[in-house]
C-alpha angles and dihedrals in degrees: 000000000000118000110246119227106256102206156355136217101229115194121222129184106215131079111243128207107237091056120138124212118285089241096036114156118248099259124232085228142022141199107213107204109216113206106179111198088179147045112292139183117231096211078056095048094042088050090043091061095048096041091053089037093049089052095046097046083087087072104046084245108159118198138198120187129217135184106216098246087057084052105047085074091049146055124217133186106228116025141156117201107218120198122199118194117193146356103356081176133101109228123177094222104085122234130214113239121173116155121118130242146058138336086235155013144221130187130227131189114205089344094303119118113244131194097261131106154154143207130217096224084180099051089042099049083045079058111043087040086058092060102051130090128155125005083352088098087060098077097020089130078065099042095043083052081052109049082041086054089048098057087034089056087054100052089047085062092052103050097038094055092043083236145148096194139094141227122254088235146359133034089337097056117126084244140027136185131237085241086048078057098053110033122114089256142014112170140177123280115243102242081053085058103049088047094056089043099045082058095055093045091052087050091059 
């Protein structure tokens, strides 16, 4: 089973108005914004944010989730909009998805990372549906949460180091596999840790 890209840094021209400043501290906590363009599952959604809570709580990484309706009436200091396009829903029918590319996307405005993402629901669920056999259909709402936290987790990186680059191993690695989705953990690598933390501790 060939790993799958997880994600690309798309350029965009124009400012956007969520952005946050080019040397922003790392926040100690975050509200991450949901837009769903497609269909979604709540059991997934639920198990995307703990999974991606659970991987990010290392860090001291607290998040608060938003749909975007909830945060159009509010401000908040520190926020990432997520998009989803898409099926985030597992159906056993099987659908036939063959465009190329990544799981993911960030954007970025004059090479710098901004705090705008989305997601491929699609592309995920293909993934996580190659990588189960059994009783694991059972439970695919969870797995495909899972596999979801687990690119969301790695857009979150991105956007909260201001970086292009991957980690060497674990969640924040260029490319996972539908088995790496799926699998009962999938944590951080350390040096991605210390990186996040190092940032937290400077904003204190």
């Amino acid at each position: 089973m060939r790993p799958v890209l997880i994600c690309a840094i798309l350029t965009v021209s124009l400012a956007l108005a969520l952005v946050a400043t080019v040397n922003h501290p790392i926040p100690s906590g975050l509200t991450v914004v949901l837009d769903f363009r497609g269909a979604h599952s709540d059991p997934s959604i639920r198990e995307m944010e703990s999974e991606t809570s659970n991987i990010l709580k290392t860090t001291g990484l607290k998040l608060d989730w938003r749909l975007r309706n909830e945060a159009s009436r509010e401000t908040y200091p520190d926020l990432v909009v997520m998009t989803f396009k898409g099926s985030c829903k597992f159906d056993m029918s099987p659908r036939v998805y063959d465009e190329p590319g990544p799981l993911a996307s960030t954007k970025t405005t004059d090479h710098q990372i901004q705090s705008f993402g989305q997601v491929d629901c699609d592309h995920v669920v293909q993934s996580a549906r190659s990588a189960m056999w059994g009783g694991d259909f059972k439970k695919a709402d969870l797995l495909v949460g899972r596999a979801l936290g687990r690119v969301l987790t790695h857009e979150l990186v991105h956007m909260l180091t201001r970086s292009a680059d991957h980690g060497r191993e674990g969640v924040f690695e260029a490319a996972l596999s539908g088995k790496q989705l799926i699998s009962p953990t999938l944590p951080l690598a350390a040096m991605d840790v210390d990186r996040l933390m190092s940032g937290f501790e400077s904003e204190q």
